[in-house]
C-alpha positions in Angstrom: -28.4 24.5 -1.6 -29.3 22.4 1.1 -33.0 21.4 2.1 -32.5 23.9 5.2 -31.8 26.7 2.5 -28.6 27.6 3.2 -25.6 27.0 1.2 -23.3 24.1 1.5 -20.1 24.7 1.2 -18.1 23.3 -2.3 -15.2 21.0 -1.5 -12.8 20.1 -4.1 -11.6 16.6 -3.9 -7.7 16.5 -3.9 -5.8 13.9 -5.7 -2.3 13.5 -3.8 0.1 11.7 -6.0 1.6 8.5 -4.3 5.2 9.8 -4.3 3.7 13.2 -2.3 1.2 11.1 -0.1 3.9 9.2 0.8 6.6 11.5 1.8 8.5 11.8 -1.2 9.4 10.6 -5.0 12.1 7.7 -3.0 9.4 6.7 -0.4 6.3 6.9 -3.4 8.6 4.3 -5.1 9.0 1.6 -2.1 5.3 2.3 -1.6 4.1 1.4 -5.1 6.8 -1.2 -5.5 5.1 -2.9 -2.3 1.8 -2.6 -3.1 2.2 -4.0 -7.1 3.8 -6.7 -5.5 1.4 -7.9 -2.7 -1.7 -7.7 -5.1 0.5 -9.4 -8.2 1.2 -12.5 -5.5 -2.1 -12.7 -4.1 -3.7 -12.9 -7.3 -0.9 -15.8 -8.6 -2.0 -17.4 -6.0 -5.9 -17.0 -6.3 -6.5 -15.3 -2.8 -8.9 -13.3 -1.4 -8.1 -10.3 0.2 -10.7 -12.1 3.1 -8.4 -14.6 3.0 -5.2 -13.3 2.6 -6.3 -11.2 6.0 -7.3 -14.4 7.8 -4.0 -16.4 6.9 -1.6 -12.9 8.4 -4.3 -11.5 10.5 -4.3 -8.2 9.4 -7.6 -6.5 8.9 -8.6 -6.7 5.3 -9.7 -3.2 4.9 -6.3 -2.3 5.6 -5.2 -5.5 3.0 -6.9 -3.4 0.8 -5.9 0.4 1.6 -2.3 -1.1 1.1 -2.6 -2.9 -2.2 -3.9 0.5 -3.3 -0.8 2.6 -2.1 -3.2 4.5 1.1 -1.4 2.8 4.1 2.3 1.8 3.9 2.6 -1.7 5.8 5.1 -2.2 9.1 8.1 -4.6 9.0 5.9 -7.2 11.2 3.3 -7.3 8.6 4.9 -7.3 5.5 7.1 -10.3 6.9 4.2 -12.3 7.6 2.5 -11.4 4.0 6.0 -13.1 2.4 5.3 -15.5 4.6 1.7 -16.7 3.5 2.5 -14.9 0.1 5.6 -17.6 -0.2 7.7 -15.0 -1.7 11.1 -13.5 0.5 10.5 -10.8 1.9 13.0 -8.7 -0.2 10.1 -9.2 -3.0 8.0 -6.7 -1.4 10.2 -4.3 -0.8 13.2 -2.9 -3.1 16.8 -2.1 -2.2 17.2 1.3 -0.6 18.9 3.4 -3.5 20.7 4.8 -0.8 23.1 1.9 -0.5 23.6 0.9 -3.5 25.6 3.7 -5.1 22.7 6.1 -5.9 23.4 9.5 -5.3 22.0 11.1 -1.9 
């Protein structure tokens, strides 16, 4: 109960696993794939996620939401996080199964 006496309502917290948060078990994959990858580099490299954020200029909060799999990066970002990551681009994200022989 509440201080005013009445009842609060219960709310279950709700665990969404990455591949259904992010659209499916295909899209789950690129997500986690992306997100291992960013926070492996930055760590090689002994950056902050404050800094990381200053060097791309994108917000660290959402930095951090993506090395933890929350928000899935756009193309413009992720190109300019290989950039200051010094890795290719490709590193962050994997081949689309799609086209390389994987069934559809």
């Amino acid at each position: 109960m509440s201080i005013s006496g009445k009842q609060e309502p219960f709310v279950d917290l709700i665990f969404i696993p990455i591949d259904d948060f992010a659209g499916g078990v295909h899209n789950g994959h690129k997500l986690m794939h992306t997100t291992n990858n960013i926070r492996l580099r930055r760590r090689e490299l002994g950056l902050s996620l404050d800094e990381l954020g200053r060097r791309t200029n994108i917000e660290r909060s959402r930095l951090s939401r993506a090395e933890r799999g929350y928000v899935e990066l756009g193309q413009d970002e992720l190109k300019r996080l290989a950039l200051h990551l010094e890795i290719d681009e490709s590193q962050l994200i994997p081949p689309d199964e799609s086209t390389s022989g994987g069934a559809s």
